[in-house]
C-alpha positions in Angstrom: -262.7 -27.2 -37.7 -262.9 -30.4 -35.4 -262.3 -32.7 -39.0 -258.9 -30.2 -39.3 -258.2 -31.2 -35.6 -258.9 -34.7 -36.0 -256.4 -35.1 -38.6 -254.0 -32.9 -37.1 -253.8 -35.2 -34.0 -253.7 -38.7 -36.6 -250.6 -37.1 -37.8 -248.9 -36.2 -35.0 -249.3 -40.1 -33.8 -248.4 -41.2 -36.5 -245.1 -39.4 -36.5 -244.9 -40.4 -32.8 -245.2 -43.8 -33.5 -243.0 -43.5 -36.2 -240.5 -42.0 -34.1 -241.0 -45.1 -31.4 -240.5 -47.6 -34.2 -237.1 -46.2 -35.5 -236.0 -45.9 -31.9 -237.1 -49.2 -30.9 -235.9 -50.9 -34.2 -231.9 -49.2 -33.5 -232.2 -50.4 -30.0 -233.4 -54.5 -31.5 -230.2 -53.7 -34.0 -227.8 -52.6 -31.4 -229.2 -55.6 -29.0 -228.3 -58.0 -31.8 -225.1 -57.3 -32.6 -224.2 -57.2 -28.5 -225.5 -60.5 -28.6 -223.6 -61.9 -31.7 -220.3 -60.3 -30.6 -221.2 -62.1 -27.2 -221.7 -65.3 -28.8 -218.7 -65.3 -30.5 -216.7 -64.2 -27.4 -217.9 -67.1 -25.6 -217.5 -69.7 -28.6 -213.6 -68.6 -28.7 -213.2 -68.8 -24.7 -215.0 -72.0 -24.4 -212.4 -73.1 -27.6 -209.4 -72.0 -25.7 -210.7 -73.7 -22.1 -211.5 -77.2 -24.3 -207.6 -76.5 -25.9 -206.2 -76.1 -22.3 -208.1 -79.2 -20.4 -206.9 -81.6 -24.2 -202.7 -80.1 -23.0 -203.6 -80.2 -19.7 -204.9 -83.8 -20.2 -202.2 -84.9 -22.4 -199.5 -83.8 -20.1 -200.6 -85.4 -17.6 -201.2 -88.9 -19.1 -198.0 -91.0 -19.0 -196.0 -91.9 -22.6 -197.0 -95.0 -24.1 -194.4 -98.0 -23.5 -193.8 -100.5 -26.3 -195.6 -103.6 -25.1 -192.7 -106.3 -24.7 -193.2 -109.0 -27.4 -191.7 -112.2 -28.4 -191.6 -112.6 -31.9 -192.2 -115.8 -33.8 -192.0 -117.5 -36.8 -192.9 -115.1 -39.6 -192.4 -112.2 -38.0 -195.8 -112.5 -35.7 -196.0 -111.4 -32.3 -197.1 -113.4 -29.6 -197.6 -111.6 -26.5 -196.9 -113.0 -23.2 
């Protein structure tokens, strides 16, 4: 009888644990994805903020001017 006992209670942990493993395995699985959905929220912002500061940057820098030349002989410039 204690043998039949014994194993009763070895199979009802084991199906507990089994239980804690499937739970805690859906919980690692739902974590990960959180995380990679995160990650890839914060990649695209982070590309949109380094887009805005590159227009905000080139806006704000003045057009290039021609640098006035002289040109010489053979059509070389000599600046002043």
């Amino acid at each position: 009888m204690k043998q039949k006992e014994l194993l009763t209670r070895q199979r009802d942990l084991a199906v507990k644990l089994q239980h804690h493993f499937t739970v805690s395995q859906m919980r690692f699985e739902n974590l990960q994805q959180e995380l990679e959905q995160t990650t890839a929220q914060e990649e695209s912002l982070l590309q949109m903020e380094l887009l805005g500061r590159n227009t905000m940057f080139q806006a704000s820098k003045p057009p290039l001017s021609p640098i006035p030349s002289s040109q010489g002989v053979h059509g070389v410039c000599f600046l002043p």
